[in-house]
MARPAMI-459928 format. One line per 5 residues: their letters; for each residue x, y, z of N, C-alpha, C, CB. Coordinates in steps of 0.02 Angstrom, whole numbers, plus 50000, padded with zeros to 5 digits. Last residue first. Glycine has a CB too. Example, Ala and Ser with C-alpha at 12.3 -4.5 7.8 and 13.67 -1.06 7.14 Angstrom:
# MARPAMI-459928
sa = 50642/49888/50354/50684/49947/50357/50645/50002/50394/50704/49970/50286 | 50660/49716/50390/50615/49775/50390/50660/49835/50390/50565/49776/50452
//
This chain:
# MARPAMI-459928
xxxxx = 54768/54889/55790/54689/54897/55797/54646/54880/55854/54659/54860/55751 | 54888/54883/55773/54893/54949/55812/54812/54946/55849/54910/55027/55751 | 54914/54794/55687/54935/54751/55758/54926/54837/55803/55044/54699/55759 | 54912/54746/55523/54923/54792/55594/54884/54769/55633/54910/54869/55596 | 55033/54605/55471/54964/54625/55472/54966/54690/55536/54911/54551/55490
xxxxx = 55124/54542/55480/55155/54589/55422/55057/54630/55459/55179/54542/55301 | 55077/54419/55523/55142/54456/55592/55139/54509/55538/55246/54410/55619 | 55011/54364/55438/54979/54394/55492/55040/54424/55543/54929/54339/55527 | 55109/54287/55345/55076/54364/55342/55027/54404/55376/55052/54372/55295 | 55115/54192/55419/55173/54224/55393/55146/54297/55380/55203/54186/55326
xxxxx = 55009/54141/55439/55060/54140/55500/55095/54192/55478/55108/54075/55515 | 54942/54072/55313/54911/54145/55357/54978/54154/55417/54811/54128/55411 | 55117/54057/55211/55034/54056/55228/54993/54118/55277/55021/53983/55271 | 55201/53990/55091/55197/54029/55155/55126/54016/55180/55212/54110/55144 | 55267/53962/54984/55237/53910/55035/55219/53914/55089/55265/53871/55047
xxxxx = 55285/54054/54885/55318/54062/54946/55299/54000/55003/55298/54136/54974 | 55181/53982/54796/55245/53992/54755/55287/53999/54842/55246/54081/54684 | 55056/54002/54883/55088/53937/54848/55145/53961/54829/55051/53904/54787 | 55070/54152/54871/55072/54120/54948/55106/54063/54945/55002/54102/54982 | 55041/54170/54740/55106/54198/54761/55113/54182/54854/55104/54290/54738
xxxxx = 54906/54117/54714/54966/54088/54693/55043/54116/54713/54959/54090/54624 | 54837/54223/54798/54860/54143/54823/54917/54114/54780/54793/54085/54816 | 54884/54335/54736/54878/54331/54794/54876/54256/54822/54827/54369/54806 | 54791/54285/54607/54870/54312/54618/54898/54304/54700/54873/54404/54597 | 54668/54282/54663/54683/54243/54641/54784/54244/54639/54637/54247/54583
xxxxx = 54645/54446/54701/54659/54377/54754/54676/54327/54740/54616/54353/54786 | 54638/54471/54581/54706/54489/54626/54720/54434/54672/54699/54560/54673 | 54521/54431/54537/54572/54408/54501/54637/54443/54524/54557/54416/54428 | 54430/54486/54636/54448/54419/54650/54487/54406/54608/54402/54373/54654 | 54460/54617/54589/54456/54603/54672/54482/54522/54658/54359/54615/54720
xxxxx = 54406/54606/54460/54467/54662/54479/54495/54605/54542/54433/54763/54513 | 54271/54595/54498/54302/54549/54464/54362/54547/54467/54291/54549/54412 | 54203/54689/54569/54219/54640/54599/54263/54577/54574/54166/54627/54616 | 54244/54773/54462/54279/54799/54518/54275/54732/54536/54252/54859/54566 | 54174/54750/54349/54234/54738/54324/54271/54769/54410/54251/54785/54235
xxxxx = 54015/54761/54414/54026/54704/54378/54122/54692/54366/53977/54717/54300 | 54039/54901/54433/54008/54843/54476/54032/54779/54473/53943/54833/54463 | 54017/55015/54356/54061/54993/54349/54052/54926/54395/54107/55040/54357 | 53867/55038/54359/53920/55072/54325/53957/55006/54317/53959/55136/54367 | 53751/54909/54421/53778/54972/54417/53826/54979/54384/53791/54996/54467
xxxxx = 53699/54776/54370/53728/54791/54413/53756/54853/54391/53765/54744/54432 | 53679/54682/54252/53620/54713/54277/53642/54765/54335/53570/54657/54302 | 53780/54669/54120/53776/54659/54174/53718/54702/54205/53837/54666/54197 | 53878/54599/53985/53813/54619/54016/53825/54611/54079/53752/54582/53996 | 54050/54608/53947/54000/54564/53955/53949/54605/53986/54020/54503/53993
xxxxx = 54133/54711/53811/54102/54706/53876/54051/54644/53893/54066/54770/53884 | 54100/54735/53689/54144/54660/53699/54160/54657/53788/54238/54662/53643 | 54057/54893/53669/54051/54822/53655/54117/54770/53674/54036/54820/53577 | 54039/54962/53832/54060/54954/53788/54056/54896/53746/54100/54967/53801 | 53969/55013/53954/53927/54953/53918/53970/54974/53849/53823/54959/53914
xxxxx = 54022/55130/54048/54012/55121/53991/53982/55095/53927/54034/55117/53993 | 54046/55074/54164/53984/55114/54187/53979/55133/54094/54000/55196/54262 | 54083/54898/54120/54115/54952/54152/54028/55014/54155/54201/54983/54090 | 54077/54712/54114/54059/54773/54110/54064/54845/54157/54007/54758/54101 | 54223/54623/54100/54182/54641/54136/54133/54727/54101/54230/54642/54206
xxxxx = 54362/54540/54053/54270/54588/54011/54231/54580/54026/54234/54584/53950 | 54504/54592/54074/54433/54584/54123/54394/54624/54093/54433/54606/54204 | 54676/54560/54052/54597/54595/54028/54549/54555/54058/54578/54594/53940 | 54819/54653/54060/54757/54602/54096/54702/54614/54082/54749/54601/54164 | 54966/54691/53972/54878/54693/53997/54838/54602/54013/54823/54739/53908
xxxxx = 55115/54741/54012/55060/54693/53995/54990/54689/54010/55075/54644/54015 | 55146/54849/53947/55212/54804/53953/55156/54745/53950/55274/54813/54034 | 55068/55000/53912/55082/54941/53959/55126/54883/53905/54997/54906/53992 | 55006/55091/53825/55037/55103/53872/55079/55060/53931/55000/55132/53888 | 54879/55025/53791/54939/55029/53726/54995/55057/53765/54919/55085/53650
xxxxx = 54787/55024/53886/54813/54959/53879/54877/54968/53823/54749/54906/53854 | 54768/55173/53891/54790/55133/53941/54831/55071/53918/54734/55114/53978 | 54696/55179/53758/54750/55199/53767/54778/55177/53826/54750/55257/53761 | 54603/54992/53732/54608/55072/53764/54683/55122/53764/54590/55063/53850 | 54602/54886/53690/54633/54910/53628/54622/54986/53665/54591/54887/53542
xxxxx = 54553/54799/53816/54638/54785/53790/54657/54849/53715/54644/54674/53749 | 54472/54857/53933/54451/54872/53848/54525/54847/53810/54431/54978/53826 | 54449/54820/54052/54400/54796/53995/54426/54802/53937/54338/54830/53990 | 54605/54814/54131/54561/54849/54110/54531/54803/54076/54578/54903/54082 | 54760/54835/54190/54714/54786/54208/54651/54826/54195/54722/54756/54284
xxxxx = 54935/54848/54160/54871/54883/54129/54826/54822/54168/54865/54890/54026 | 55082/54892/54194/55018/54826/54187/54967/54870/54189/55007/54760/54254 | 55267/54935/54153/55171/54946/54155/55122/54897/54150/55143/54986/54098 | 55405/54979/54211/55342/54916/54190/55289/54924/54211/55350/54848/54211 | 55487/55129/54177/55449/55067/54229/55417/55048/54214/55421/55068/54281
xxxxx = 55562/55223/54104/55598/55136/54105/55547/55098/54169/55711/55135/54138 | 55491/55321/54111/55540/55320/54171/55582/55273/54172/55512/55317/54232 | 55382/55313/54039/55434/55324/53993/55487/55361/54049/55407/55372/53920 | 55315/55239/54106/55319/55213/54039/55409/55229/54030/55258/55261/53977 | 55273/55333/54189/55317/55298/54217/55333/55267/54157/55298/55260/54275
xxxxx = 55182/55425/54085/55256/55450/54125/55282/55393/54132/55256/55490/54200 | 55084/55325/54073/55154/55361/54013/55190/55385/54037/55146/55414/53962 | 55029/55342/54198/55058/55265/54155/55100/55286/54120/55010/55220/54103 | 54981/55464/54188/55035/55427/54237/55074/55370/54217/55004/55401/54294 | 54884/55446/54076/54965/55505/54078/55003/55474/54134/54952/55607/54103
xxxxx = 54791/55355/54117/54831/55339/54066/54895/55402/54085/54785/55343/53987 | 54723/55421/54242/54790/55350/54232/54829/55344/54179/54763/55276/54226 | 54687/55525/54217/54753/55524/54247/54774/55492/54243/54767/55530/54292 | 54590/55494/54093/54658/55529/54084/54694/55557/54115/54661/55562/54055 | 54519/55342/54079/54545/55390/54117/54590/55415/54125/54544/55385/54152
xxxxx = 54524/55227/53984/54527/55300/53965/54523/55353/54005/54486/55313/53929 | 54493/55107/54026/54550/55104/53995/54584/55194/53948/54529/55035/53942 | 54385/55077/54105/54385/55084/54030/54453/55098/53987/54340/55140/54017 | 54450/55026/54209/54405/54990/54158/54384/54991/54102/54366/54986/54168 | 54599/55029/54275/54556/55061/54241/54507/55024/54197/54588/55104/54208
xxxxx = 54741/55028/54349/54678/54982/54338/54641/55050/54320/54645/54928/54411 | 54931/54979/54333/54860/55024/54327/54811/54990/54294/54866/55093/54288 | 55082/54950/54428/54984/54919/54407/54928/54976/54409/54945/54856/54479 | 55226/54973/54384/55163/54988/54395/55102/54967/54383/55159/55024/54381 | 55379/54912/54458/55321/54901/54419/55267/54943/54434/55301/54838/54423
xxxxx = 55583/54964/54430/55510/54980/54461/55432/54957/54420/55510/55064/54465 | 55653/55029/54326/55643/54950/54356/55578/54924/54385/55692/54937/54414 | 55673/55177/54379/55693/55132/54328/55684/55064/54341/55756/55142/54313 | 55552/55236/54502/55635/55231/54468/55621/55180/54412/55708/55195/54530 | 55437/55333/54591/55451/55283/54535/55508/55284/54518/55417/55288/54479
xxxxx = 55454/55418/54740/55465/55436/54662/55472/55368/54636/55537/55487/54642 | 55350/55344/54877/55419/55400/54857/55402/55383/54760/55534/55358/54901 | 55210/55403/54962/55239/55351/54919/55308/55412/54889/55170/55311/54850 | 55152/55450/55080/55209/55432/55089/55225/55399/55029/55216/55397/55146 | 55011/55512/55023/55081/55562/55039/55138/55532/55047/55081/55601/55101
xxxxx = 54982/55439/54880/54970/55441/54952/55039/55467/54973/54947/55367/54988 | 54995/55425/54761/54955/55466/54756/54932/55471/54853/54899/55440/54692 | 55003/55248/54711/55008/55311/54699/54967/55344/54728/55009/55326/54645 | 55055/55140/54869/54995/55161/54818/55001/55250/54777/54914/55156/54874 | 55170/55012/54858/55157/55076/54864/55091/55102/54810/55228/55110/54850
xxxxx = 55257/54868/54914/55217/54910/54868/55178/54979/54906/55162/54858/54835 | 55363/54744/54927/55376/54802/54934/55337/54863/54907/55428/54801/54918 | 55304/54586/54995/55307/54635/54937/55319/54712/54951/55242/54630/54901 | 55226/54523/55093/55309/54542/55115/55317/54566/55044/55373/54471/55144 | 55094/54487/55112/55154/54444/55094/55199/54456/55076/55153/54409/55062
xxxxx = 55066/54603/55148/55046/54549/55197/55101/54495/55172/54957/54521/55192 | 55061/54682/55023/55110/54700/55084/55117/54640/55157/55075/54780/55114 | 54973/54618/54960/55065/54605/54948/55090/54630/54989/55107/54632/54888 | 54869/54689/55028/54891/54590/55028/54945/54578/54993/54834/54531/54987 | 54877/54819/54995/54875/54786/55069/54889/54712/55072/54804/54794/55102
xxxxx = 54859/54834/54861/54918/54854/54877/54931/54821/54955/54919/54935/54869 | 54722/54791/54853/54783/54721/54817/54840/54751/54842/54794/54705/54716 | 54658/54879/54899/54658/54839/54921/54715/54764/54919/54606/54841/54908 | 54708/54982/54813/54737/54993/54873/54727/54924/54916/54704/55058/54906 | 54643/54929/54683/54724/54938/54692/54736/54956/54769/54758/55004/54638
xxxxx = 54515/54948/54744/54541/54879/54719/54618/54886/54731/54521/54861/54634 | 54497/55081/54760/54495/55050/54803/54514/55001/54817/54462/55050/54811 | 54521/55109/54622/54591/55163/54649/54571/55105/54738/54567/55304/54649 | 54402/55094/54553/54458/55046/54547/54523/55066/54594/54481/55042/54469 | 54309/55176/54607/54335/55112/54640/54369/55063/54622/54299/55084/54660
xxxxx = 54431/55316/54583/54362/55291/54596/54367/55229/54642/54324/55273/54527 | 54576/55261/54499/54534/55321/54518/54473/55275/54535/54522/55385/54453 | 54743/55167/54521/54685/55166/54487/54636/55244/54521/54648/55081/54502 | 54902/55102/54548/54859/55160/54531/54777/55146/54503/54901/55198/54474 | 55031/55053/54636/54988/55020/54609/54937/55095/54610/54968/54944/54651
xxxxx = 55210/54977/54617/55164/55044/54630/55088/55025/54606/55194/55117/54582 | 55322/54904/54686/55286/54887/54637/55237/54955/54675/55263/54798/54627 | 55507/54863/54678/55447/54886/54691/55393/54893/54660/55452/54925/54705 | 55562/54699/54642/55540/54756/54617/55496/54800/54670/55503/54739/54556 | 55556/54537/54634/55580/54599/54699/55584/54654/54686/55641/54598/54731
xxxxx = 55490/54473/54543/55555/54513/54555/55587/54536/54589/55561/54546/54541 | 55376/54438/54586/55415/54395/54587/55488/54427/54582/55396/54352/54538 | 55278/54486/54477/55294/54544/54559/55326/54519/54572/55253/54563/54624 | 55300/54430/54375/55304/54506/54380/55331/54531/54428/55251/54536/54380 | 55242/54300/54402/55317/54320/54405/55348/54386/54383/55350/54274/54368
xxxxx = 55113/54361/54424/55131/54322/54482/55215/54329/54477/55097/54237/54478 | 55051/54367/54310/55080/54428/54356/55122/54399/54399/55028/54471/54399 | 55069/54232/54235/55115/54298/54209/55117/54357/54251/55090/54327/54142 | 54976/54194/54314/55059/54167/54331/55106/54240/54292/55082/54066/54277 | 54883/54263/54241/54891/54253/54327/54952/54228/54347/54840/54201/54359
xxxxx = 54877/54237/54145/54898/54293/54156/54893/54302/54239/54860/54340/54112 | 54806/54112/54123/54873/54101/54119/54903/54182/54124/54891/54055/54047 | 54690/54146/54113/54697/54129/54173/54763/54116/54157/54652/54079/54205 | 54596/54247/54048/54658/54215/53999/54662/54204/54080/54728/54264/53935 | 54409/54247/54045/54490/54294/54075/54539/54259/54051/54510/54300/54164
xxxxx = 54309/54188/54032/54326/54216/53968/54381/54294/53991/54241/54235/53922 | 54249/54145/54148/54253/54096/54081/54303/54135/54030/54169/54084/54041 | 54223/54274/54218/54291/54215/54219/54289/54171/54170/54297/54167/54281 | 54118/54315/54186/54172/54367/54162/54224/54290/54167/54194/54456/54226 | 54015/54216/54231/54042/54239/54138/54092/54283/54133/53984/54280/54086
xxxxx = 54057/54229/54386/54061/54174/54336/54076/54194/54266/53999/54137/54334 | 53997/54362/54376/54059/54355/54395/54096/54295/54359/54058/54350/54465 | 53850/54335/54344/53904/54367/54329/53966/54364/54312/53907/54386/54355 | 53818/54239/54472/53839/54213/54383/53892/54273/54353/53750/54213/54317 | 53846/54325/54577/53882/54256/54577/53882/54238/54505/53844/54196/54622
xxxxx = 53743/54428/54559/53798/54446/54564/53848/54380/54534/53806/54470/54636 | 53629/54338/54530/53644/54381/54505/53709/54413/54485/53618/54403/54529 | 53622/54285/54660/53651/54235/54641/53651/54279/54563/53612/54156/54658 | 53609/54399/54757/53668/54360/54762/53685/54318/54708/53666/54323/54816 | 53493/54426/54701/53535/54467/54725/53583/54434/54692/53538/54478/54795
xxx = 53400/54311/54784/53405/54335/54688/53460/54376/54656/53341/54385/54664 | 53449/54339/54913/53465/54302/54873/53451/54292/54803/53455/54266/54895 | 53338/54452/54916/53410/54462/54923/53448/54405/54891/53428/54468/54996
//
């Protein structure tokens, strides 16, 4: 198991050597707007986006996951985060183009920066992580399908996620009263 682990752990490592880490501030004053912010992906990227949709909601962000009965209509202004790895799933991408072309800001967070997804966006985040694809300029990975660019997905939100705690100087206090309290 620990061969496992430390498998997983490099991995992850080589995808980060080679993420633009200055796109982490660039989301950071994205969501910084006070915008609503919508967040989309399918599979287990659609898990990532719901997961990153729950920790802006912890830190008082106004967000919404497409495609869940209570989310209301996208408007003009409005941001969208679509995750896709390969950057060719053809709900995300058409959703993306709709809101595109609603006047709403598109983030793309995918492997492939030259995917139709990513030509659809305002700004891409790229994570060359390997997808269930093994596209070239994908990094290797021994780990199932997509594996490798979800857990990566995950911790380069969370990363966002702290710098937008630092920026509010807030902390666990603050966003544990936003936390449910039904459980």
């Amino acid at each position: 198991m620990s061969e496992a682990i430390e498998t997983i752990l490099n991995e992850i490592q080589e995808v980060f050597k080679k993420v633009d880490r200055s796109n982490v501030e660039k989301l950071v004053d994205v969501l910084s707007t006070n915008q609503r912010i919508f967040v989309l992906g399918e599979g287990r990227s659609r898990l990532m986006a719901k997961s990153f949709a729950m920790r802006l909601m912890h830190l008082g962000l106004h967000v919404y996951v497409v495609g869940e009965t209570t989310t209301p209509s996208v408007q003009k202004g409005d941001i969208l985060i679509a995750i896709s790895g390969s950057g060719t799933t053809s709900t995300i991408v058409g959703m993306a183009e709709k809101a595109k072309n609603n006047g709403v800001m598109v983030v793309v967070v995918t492997s492939d920066q030259k995917s139709k997804l990513a030509h659809a966006s305002e700004c891409t985040i790229h994570i060359p992580a390997a997808t269930k694809y093994r596209k070239e300029g994908e990094l290797f990975s021994e780990q199932p399908l997509s594996s490798l660019f979800d857990q990566s997905v995950h911790i380069y939100f969370d990363a966002v996620c702290l710098a937008i705690v630092r920026g509010q100087k807030s902390g666990n206090e603050e966003a544990f009263v936003r936390h449910n309290n039904l459980e």
